[in-house]
C-alpha positions, 0 to 999 in steps of 0.5 A, a space after each residue: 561486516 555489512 549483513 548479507 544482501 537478502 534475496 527480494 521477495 517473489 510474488 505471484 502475478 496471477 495472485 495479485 492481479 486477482 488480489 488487485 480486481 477484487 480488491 477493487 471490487 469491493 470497494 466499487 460494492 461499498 462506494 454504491 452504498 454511500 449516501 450523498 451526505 457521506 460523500 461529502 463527510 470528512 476523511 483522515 486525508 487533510 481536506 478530503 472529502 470522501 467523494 475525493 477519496 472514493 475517486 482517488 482510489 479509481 486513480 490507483 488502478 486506472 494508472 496501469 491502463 494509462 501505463 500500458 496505453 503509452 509506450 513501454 520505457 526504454 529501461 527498469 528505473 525502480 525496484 519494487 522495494 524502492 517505491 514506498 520511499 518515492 511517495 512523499 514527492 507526488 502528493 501535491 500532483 495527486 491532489 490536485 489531479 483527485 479533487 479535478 477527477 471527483 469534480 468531473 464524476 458525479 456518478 462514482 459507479 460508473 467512473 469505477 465501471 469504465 475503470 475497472 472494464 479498461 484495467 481488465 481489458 488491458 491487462 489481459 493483453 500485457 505480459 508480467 515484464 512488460 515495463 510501465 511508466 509512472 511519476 517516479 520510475 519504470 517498473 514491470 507490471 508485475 512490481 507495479 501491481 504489488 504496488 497498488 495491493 498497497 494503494 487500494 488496502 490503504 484507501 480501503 482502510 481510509 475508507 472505513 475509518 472515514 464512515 463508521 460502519 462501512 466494513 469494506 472487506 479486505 482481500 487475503 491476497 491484498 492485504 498479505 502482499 501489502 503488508 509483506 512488501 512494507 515489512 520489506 521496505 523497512 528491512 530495506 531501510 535500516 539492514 540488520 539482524 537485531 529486531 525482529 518485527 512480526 506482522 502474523 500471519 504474513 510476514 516476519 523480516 530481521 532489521 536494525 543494526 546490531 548483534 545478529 540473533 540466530 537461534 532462540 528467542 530475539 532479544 529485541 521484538 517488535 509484534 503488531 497485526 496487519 492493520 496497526 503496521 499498515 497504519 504505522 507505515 502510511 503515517 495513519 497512526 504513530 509509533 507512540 500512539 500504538 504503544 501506549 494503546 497496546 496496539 504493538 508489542 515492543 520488547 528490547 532495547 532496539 526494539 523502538 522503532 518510532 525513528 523509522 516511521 512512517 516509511 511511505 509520505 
């Protein structure tokens, strides 16, 4: 018998839209403090510079305003769980558009000003259900704002890893919503009740075919924090790597799941 459908996750659109602003924020903070010669340092990104990066992350929520300044779509075509296996497809689309955008911005600050001053004005005249189009389908702006919890934590995390000492912050609300929606996205991607992978403190999902396990302790367990399984998910860091460096806790003979990531391209 197939497992049960599980109900999708709610999240609170007031929450996220705050999560997504100051998100954003912080690294607007930390962008302003970069010197000429670390804009122009490498980052994980192939060939990235971090001025590209620094720019790439404006295109993240300036994609809602360009959203709801069209016309809403005539249907949903994209349920919030499908979305991290759409990414792969635009990469070369993304590129192209982010080294053309840190081209045209030499001032970073104020690209960020005029983006974060357009989201907050935009947002406040949309509802949560309103539909909004992007590269790989119409979603709600609720779903699509959960989304970009994912895109900002990523780049955050790029960020960092990009310039040592840097320390942008992460926000609690960004960081949970990230992290659940991914834990989701694999539950989506093999169903099952036989691996339980823990991510505290937010979230625990069942996944994996097999024998269900319904009372005591699981007999194949995944354990990691947010960061290692956000890196996991994006493709940052490998399934083997984060074993041998004790990064994950993996016990159980369906506990290896190095064959299902990363899920996001």
């Amino acid at each position: 018998m197939p497992p049960a459908k599980k109900r999708a996750r709610s999240y609170d659109p007031a929450k996220i839209r705050t999560a997504v602003l100051t998100q954003f924020g912080q690294v607007r903070q930390a962008v302003r403090t970069l010197t000429p010669e670390q804009l122009t340092g490498p980052t994980r990104l192939g060939d990235w510079t971090v001025r590209d990066l620094a720019a790439h992350v404006t295109m993240a929520v300036g994609a809602i305003s360009n959203a709801l300044d069209a016309e809403e779509p005539p249907k949903r075509a994209l349920a919030l769980l499908d979305w991290p296996a759409t990414t792969a497809s635009r990469g070369a689309d993304i590129d192209d558009g982010t080294r053309q955008l840190a081209q045209d911005n030499p001032d970073l600050d104020a690209l960020y000003a005029r983006t974060e001053e357009r989201f907050i004005a935009s947002l406040d005249r949309a509802p949560d259900d309103r539909l909004i189009g992007s590269r790989t389908g119409a979603m709600t702006l609720a779903d699509y704002l959960v989304t970009r919890t994912v895109e900002l934590v990523v780049h955050t995390d790029d960020l960092n890893a990009a310039v040592p000492g840097l320390d942008i912050p992460y926000d609690r609300q960004a960081l949970a919503a990230c992290t659940r929606l991914l834990a989701d996205a694999l539950a989506a991607k093999a169903p099952g009740g036989s691996t339980e992978v823990r991510i505290p403190p937010y979230a625990v999902v069942q996944c994996v075919e097999g024998l269900r396990h319904t009372r005591g302790t699981p007999p194949n367990v995944v354990e990691t924090d947010p960061l290692t399984w956000i890196r996991l998910a994006t493709g940052r860091l490998t399934w083997k790597d984060a074993v041998e460096d004790a990064k994950v806790s993996a016990s159980g003979e369906r506990a290896d799941l190095g064959g299902l990531l990363p899920l996001m391209g």
